[in-house]
The first five atom37 places (N, CA, C, CB, O) and aatype in JSON, in Angstrom:
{
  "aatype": [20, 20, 20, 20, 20, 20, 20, 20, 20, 20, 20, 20, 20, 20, 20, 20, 20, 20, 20, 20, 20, 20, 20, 20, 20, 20, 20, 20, 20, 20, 20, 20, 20, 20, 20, 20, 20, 20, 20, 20, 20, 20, 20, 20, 20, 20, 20, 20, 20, 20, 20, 20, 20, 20, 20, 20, 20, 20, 20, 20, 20, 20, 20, 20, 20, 20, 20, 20, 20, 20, 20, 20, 20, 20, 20, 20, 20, 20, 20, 20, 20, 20, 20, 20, 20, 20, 20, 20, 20, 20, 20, 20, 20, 20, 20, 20, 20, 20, 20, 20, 20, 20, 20, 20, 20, 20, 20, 20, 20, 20, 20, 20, 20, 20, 20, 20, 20, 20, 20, 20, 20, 20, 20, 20, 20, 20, 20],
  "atom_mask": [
    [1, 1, 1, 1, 1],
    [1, 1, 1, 1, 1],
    [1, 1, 1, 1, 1],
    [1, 1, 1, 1, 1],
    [1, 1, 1, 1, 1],
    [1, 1, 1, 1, 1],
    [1, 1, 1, 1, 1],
    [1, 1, 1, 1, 1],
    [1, 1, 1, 1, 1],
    [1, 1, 1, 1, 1],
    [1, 1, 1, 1, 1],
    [1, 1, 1, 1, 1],
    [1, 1, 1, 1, 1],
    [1, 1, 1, 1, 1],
    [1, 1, 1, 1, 1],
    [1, 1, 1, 1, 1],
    [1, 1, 1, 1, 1],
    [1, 1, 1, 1, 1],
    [1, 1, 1, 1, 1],
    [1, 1, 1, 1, 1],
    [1, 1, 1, 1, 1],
    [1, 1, 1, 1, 1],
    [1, 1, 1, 1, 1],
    [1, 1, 1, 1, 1],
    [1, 1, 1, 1, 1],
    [1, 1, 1, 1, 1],
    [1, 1, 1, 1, 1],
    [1, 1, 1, 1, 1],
    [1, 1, 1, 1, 1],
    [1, 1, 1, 1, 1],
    [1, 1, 1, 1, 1],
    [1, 1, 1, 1, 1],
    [1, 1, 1, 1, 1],
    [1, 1, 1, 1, 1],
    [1, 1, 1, 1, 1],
    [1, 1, 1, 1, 1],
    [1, 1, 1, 1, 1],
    [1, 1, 1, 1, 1],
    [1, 1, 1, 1, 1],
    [1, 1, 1, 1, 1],
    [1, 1, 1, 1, 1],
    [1, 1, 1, 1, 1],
    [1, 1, 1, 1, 1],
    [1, 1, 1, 1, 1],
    [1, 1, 1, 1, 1],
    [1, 1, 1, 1, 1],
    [1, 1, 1, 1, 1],
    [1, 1, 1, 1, 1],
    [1, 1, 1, 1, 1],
    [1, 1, 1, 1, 1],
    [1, 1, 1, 1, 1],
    [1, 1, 1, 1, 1],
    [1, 1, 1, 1, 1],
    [1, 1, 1, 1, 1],
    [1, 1, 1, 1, 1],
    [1, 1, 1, 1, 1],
    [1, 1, 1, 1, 1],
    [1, 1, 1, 1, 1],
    [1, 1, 1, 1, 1],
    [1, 1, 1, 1, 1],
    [1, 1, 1, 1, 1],
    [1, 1, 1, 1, 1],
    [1, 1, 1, 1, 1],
    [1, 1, 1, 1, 1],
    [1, 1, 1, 1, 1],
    [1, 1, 1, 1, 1],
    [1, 1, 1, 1, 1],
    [1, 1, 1, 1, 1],
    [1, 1, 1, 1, 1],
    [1, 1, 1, 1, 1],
    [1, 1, 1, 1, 1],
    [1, 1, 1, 1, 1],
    [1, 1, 1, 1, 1],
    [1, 1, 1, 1, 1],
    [1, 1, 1, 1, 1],
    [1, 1, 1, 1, 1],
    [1, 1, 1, 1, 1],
    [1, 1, 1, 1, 1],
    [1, 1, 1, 1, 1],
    [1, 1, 1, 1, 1],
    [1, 1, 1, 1, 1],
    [1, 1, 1, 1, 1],
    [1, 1, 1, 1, 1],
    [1, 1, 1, 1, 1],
    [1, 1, 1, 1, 1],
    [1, 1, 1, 1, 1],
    [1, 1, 1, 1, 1],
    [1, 1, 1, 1, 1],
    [1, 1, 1, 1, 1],
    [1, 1, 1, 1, 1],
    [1, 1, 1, 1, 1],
    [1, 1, 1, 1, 1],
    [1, 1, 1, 1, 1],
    [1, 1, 1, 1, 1],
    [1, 1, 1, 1, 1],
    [1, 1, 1, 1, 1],
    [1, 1, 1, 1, 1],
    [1, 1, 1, 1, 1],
    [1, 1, 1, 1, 1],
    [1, 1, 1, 1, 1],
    [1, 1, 1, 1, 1],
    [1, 1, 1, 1, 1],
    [1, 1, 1, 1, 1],
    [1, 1, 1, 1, 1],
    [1, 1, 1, 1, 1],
    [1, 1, 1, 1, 1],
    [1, 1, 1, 1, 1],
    [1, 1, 1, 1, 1],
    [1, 1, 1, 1, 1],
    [1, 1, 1, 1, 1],
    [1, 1, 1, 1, 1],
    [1, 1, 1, 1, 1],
    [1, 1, 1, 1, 1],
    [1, 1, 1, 1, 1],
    [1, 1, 1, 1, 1],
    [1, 1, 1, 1, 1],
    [1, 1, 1, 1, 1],
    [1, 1, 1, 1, 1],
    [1, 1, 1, 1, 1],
    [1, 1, 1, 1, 1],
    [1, 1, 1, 1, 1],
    [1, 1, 1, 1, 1],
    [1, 1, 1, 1, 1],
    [1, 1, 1, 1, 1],
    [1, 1, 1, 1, 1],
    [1, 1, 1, 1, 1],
    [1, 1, 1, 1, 1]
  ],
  "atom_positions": [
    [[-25.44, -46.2, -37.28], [-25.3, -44.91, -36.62], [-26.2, -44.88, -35.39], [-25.65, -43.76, -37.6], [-27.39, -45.17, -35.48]],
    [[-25.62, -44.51, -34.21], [-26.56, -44.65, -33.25], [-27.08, -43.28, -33.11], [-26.04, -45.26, -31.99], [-26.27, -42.35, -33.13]],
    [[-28.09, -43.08, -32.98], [-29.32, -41.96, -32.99], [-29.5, -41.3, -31.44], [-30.93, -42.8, -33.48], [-29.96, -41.96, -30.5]],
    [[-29.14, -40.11, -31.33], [-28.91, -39.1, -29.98], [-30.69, -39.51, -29.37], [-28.5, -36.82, -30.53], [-31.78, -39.76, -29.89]],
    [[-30.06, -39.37, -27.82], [-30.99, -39.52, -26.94], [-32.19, -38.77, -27.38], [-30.52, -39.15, -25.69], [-32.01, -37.73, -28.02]],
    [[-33.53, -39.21, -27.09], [-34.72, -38.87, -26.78], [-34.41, -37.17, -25.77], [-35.45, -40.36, -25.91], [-33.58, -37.08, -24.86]],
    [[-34.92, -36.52, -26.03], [-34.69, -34.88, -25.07], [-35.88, -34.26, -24.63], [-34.0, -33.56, -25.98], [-36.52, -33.96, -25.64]],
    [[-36.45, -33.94, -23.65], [-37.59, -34.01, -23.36], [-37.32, -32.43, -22.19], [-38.08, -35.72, -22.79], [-36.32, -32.31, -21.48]],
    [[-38.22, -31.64, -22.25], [-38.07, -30.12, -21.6], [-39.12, -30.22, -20.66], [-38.29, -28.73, -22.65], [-40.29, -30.32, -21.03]],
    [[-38.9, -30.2, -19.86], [-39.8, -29.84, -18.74], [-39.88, -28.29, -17.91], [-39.43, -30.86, -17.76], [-38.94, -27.82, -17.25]],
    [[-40.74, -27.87, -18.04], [-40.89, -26.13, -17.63], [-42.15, -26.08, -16.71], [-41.21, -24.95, -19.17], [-43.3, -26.32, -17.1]],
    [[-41.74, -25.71, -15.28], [-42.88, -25.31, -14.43], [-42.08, -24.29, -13.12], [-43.77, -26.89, -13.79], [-40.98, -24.64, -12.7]],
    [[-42.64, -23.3, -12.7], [-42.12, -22.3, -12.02], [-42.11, -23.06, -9.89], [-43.38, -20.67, -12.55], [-41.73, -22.65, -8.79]],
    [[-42.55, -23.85, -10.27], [-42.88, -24.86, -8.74], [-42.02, -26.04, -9.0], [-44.73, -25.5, -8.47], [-42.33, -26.77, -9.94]],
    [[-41.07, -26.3, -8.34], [-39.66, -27.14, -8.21], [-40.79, -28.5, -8.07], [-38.28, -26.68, -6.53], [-40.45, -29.48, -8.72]],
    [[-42.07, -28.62, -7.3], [-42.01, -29.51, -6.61], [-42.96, -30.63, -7.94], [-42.59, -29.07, -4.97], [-43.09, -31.85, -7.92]],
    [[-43.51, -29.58, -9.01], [-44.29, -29.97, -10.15], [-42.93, -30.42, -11.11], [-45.38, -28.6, -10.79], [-42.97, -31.63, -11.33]],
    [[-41.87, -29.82, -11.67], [-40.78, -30.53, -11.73], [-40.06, -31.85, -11.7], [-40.5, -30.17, -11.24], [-39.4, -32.48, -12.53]],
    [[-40.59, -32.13, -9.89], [-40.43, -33.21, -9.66], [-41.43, -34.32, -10.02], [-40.17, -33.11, -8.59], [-41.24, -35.41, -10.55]],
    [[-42.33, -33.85, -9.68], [-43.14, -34.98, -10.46], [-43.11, -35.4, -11.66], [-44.22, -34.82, -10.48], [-42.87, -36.56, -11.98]],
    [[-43.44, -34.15, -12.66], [-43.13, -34.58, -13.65], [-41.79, -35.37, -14.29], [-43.39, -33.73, -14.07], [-41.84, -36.1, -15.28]],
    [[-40.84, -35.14, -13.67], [-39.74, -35.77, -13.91], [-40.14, -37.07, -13.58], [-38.6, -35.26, -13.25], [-40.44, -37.73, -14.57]],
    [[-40.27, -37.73, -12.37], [-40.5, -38.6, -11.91], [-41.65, -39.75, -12.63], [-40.68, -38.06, -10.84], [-41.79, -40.95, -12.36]],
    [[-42.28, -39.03, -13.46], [-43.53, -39.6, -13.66], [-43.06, -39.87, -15.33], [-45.02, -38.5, -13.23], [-43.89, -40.49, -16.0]],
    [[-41.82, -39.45, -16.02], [-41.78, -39.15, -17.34], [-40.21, -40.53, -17.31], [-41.56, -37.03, -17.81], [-39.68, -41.01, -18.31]],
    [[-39.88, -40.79, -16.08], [-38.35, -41.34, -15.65], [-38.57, -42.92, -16.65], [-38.08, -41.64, -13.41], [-37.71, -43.12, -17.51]],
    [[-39.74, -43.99, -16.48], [-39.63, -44.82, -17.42], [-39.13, -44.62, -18.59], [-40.52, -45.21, -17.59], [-38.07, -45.17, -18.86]],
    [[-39.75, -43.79, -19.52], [-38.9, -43.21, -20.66], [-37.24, -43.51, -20.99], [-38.99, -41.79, -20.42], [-36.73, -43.85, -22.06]],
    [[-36.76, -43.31, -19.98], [-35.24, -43.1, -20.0], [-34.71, -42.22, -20.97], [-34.56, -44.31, -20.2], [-33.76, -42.55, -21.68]],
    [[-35.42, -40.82, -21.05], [-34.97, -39.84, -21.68], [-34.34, -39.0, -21.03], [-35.74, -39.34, -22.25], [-34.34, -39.0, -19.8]],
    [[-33.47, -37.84, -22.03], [-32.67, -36.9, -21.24], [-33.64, -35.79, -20.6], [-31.54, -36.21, -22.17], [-34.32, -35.02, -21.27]],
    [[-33.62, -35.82, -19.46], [-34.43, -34.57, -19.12], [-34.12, -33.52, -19.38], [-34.66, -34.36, -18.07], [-33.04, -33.54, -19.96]],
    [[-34.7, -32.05, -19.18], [-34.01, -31.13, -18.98], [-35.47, -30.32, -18.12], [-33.19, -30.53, -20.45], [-36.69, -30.52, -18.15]],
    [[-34.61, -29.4, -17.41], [-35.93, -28.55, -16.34], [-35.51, -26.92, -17.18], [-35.46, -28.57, -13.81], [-34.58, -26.43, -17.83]],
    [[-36.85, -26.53, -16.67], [-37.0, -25.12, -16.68], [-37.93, -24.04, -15.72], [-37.37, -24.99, -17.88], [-39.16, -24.11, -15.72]],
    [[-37.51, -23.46, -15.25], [-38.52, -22.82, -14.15], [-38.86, -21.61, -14.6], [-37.96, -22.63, -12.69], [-39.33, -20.81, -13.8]],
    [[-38.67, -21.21, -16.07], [-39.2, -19.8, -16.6], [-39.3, -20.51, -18.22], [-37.9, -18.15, -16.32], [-38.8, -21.44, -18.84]],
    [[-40.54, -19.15, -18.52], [-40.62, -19.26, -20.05], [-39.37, -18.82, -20.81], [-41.78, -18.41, -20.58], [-39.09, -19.23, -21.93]],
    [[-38.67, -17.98, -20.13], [-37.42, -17.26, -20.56], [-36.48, -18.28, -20.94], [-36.81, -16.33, -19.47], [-36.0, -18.55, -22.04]],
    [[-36.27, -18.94, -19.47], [-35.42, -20.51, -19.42], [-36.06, -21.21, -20.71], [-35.79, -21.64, -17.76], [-35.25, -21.32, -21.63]],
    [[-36.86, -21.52, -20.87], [-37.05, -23.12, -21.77], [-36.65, -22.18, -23.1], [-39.11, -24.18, -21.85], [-35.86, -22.77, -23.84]],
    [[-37.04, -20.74, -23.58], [-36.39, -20.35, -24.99], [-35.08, -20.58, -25.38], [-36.46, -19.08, -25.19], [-34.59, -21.26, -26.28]],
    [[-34.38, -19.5, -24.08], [-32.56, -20.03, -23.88], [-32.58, -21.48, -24.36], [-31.83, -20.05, -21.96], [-31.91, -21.66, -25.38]],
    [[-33.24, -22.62, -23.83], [-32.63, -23.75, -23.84], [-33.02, -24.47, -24.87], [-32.75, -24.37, -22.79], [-32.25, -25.37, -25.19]],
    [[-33.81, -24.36, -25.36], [-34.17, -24.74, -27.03], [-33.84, -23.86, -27.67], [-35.55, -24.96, -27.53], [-34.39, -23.99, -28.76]],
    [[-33.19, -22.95, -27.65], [-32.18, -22.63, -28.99], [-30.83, -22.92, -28.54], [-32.19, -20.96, -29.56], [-30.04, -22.34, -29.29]],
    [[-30.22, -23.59, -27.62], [-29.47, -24.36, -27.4], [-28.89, -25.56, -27.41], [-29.5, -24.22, -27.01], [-27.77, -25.99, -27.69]],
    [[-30.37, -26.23, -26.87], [-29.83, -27.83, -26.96], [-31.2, -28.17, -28.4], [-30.11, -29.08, -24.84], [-31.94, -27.19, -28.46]],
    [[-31.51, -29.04, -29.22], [-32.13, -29.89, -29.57], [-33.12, -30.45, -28.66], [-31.37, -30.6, -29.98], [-32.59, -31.11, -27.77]],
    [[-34.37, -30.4, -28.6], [-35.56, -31.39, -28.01], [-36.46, -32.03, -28.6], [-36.32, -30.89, -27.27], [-36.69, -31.65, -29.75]],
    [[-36.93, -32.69, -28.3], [-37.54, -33.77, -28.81], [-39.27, -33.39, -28.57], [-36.92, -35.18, -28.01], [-40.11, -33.64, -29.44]],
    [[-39.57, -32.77, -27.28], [-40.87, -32.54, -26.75], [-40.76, -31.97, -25.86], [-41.62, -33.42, -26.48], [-40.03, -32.32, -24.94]],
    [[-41.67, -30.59, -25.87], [-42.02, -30.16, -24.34], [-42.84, -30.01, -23.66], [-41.81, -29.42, -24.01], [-43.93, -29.76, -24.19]],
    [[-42.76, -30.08, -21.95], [-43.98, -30.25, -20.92], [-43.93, -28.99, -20.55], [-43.91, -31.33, -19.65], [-42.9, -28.51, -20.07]],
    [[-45.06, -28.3, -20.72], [-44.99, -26.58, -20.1], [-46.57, -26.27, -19.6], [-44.47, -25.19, -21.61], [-47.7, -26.4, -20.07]],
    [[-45.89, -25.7, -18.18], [-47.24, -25.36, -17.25], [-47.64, -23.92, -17.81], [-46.89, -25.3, -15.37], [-46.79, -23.17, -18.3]],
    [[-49.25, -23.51, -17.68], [-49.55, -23.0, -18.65], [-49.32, -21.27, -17.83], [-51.05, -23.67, -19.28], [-48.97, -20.26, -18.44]],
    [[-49.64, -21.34, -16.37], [-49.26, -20.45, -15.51], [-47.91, -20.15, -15.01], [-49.89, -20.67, -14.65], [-47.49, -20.92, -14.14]],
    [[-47.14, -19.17, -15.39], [-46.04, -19.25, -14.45], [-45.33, -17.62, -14.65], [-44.91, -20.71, -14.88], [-45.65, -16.62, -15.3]],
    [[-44.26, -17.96, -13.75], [-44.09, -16.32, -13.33], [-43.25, -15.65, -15.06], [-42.63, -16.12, -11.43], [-43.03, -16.33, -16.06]],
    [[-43.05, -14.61, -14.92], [-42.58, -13.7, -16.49], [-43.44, -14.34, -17.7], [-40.62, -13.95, -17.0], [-44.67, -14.3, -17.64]],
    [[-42.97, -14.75, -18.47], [-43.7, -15.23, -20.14], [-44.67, -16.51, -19.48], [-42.15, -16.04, -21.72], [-44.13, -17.42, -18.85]],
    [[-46.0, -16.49, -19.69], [-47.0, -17.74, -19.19], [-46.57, -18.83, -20.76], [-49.27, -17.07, -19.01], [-46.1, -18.7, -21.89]],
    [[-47.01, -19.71, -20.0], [-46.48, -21.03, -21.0], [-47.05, -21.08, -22.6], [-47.05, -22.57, -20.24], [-46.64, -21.79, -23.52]],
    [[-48.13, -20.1, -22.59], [-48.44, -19.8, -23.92], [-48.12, -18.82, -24.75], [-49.4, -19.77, -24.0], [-48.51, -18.83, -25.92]],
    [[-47.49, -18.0, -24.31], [-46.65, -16.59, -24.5], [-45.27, -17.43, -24.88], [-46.51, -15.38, -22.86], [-44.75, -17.11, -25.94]],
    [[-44.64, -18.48, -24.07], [-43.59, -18.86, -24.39], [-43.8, -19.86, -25.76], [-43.0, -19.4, -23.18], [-43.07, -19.89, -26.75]],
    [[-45.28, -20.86, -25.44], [-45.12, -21.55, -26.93], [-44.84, -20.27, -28.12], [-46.78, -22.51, -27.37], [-43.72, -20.14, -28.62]],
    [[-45.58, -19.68, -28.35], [-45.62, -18.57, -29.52], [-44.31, -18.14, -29.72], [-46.51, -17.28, -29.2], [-43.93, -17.9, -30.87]],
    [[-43.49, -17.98, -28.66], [-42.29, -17.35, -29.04], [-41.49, -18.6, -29.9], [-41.44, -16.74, -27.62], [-40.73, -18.41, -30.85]],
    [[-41.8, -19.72, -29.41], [-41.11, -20.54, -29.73], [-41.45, -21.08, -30.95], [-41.02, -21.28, -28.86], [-40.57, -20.97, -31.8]],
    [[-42.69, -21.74, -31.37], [-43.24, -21.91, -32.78], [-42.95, -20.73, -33.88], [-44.8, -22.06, -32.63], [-43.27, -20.74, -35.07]],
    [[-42.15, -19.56, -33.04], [-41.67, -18.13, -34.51], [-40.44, -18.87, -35.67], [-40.45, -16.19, -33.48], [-40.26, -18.67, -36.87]],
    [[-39.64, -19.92, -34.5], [-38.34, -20.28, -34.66], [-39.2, -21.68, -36.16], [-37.31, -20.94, -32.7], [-40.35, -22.03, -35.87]],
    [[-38.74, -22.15, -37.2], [-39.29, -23.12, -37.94], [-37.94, -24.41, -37.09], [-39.3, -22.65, -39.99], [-37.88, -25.54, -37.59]],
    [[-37.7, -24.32, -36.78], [-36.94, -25.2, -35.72], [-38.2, -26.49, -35.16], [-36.35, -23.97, -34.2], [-38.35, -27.7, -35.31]],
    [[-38.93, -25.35, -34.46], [-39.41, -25.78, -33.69], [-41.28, -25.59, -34.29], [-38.74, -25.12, -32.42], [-42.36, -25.45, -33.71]],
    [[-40.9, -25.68, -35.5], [-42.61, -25.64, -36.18], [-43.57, -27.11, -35.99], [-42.48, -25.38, -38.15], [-44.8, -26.99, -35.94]],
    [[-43.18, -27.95, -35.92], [-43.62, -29.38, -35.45], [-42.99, -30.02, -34.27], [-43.4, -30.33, -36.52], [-42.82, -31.23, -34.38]],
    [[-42.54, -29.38, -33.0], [-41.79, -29.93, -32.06], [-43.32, -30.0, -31.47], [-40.38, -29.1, -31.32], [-44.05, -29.02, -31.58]],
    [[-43.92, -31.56, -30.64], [-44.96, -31.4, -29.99], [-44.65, -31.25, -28.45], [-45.8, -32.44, -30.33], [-43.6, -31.58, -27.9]],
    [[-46.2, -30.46, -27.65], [-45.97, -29.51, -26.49], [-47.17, -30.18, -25.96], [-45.94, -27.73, -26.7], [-48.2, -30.35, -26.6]],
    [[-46.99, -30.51, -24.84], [-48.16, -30.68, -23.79], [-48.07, -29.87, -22.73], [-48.26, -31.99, -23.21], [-47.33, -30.11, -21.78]],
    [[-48.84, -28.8, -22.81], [-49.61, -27.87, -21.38], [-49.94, -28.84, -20.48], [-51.16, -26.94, -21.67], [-50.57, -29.87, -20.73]],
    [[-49.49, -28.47, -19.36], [-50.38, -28.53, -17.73], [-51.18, -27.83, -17.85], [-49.79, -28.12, -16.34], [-51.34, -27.15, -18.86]],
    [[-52.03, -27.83, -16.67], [-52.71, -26.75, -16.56], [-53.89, -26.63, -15.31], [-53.23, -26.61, -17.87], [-54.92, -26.95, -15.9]],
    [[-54.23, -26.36, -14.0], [-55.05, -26.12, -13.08], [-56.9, -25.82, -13.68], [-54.28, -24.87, -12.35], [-57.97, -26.3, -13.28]],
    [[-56.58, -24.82, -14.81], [-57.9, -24.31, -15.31], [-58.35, -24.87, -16.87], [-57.79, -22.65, -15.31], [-57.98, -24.81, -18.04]],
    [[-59.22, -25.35, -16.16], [-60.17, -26.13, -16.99], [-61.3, -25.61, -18.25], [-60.92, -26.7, -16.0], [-62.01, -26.34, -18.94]],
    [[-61.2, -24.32, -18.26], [-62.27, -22.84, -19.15], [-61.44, -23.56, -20.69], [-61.62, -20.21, -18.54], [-60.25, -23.62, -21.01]],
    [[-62.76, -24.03, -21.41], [-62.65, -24.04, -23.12], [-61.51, -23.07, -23.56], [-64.19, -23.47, -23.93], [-60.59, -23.34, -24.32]],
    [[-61.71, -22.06, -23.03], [-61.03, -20.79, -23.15], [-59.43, -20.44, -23.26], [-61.45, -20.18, -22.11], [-58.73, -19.66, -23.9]],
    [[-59.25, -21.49, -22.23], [-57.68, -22.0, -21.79], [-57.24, -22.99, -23.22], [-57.72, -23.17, -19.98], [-56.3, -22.84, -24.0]],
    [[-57.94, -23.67, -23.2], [-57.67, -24.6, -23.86], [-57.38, -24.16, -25.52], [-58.75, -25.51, -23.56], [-56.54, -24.67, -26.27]],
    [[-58.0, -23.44, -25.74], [-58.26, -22.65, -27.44], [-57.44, -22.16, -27.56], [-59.29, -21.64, -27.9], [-56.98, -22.28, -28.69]],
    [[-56.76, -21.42, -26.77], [-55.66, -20.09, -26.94], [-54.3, -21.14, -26.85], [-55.73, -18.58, -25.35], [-53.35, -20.97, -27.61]],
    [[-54.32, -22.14, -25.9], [-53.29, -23.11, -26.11], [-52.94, -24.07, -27.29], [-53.44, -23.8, -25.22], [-51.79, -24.42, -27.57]],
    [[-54.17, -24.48, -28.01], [-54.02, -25.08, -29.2], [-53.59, -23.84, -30.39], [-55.46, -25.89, -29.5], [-52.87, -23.95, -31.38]],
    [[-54.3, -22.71, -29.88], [-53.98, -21.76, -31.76], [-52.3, -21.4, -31.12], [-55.44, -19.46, -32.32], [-51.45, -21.24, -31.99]],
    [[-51.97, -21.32, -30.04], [-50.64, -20.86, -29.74], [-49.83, -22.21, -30.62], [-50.33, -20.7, -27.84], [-48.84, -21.93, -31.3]],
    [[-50.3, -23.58, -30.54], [-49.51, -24.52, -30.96], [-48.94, -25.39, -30.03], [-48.63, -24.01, -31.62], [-47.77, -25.75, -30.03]],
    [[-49.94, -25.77, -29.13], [-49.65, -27.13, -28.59], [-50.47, -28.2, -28.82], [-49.56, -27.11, -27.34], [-51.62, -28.12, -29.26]],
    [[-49.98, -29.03, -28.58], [-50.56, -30.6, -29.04], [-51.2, -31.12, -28.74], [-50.14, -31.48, -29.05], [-51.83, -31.97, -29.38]],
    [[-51.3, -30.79, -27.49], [-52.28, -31.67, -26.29], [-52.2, -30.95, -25.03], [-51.72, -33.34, -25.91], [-51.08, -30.9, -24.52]],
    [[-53.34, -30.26, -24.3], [-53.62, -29.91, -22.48], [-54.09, -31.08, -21.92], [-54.87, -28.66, -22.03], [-55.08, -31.73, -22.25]],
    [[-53.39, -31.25, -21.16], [-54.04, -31.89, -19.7], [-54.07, -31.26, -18.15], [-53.29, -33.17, -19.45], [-53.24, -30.45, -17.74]],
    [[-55.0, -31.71, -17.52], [-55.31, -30.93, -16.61], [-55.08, -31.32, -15.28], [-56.43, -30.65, -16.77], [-55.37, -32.46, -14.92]],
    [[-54.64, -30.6, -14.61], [-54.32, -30.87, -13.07], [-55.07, -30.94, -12.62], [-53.72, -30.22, -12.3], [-55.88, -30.05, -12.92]],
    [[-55.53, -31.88, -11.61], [-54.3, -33.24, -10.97], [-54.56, -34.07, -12.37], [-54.89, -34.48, -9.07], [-55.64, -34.2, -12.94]],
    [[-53.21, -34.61, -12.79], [-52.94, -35.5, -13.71], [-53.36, -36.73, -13.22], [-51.65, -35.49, -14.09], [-53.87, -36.72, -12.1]],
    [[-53.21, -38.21, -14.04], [-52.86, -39.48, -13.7], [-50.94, -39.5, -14.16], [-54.04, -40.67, -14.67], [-50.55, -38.75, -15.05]],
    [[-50.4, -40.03, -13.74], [-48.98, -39.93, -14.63], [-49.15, -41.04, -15.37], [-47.47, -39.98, -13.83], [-48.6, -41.0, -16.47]],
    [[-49.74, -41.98, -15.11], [-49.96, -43.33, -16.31], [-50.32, -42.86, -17.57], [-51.2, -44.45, -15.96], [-49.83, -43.22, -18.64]],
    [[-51.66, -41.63, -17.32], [-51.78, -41.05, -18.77], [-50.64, -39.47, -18.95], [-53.75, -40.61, -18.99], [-50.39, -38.7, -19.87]],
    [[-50.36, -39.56, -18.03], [-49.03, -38.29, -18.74], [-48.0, -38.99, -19.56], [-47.93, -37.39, -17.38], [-47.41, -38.55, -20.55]],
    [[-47.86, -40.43, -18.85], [-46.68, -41.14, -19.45], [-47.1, -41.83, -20.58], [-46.01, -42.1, -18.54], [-46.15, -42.35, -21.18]],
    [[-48.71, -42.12, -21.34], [-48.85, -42.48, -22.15], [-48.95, -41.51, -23.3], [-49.58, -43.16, -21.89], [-48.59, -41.89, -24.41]],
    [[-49.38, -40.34, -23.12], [-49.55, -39.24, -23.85], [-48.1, -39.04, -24.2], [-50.3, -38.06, -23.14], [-48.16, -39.45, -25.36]],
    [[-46.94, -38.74, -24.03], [-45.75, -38.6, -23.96], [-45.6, -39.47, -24.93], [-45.11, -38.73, -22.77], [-45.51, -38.95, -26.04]],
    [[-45.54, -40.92, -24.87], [-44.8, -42.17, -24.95], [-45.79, -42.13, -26.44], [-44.95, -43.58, -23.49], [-45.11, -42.44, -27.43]],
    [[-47.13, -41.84, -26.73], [-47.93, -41.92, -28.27], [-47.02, -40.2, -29.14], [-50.45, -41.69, -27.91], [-46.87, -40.14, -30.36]],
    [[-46.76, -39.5, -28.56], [-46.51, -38.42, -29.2], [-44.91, -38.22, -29.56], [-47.09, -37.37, -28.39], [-44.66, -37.31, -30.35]],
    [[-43.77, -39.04, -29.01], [-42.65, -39.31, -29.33], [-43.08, -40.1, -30.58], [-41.83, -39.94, -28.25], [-42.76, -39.72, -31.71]],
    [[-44.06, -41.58, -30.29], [-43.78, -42.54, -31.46], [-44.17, -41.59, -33.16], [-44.99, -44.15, -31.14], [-43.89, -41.92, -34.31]],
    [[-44.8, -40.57, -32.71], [-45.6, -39.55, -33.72], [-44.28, -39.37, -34.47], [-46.42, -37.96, -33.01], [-43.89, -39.81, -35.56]],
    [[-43.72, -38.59, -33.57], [-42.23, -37.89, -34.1], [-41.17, -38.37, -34.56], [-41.63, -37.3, -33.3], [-40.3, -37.68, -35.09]],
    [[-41.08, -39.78, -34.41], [-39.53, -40.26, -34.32], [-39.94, -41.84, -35.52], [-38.84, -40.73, -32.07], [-39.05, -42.63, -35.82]]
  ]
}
């Protein structure tokens, strides 16, 4: 039985962070998918199946931790792992992102070698 693509969500309200991340996640050869709202990535995980999502922690309507929470309500998505972006560096940030239920923050400016390794250890977690 061959086993459906790897699905991977990418959510940031800046097209151009998007791109990077896409770009930086492209070894993989997973299905991407974008999102430019917290609103967007809910719609789309109760739509499609994912595997993991990349969500910036700032962004315009639901902030990326407002959207994890909505999303960890669903048991769908009770062990789906989430890596925050994120500009701000405050313990503070970081706490409210882990009890919301993500897996791992990293902080802007990234390396993508370690975005793409963090990714690439947290699929092998899952799958």
């Amino acid at each position: 039985m061959i086993s459906p693509p790897t699905t991977i969500l990418v959510a940031d309200d800046q097209k151009h962070m998007l791109v990077l991340l896409e770009a930086s996640l492209a070894p993989l050869n997973c299905r991407m998918l974008a999102a430019s709202s917290g609103e967007e990535v809910l719609v789309q995980a109760a739509s499609t199946p994912i595997d993991l999502l990349l969500i910036d922690f700032e962004m315009a309507g639901l902030t990326g931790v407002q959207t994890v929470r909505q999303l960890k309500e669903n048991p769908r998505h009770a062990d789906l792992p989430i890596i925050m972006i994120t500009a701000r560096g405050q313990s503070r940030i970081r706490v409210e992102a882990m009890l919301a239920g993500v897996t791992l923050v990293i902080l802007k400016p990234f390396s993508p070698v370690e975005l793409l390794e963090a990714v690439r250890r947290l699929l092998k977690q899952t799958s």
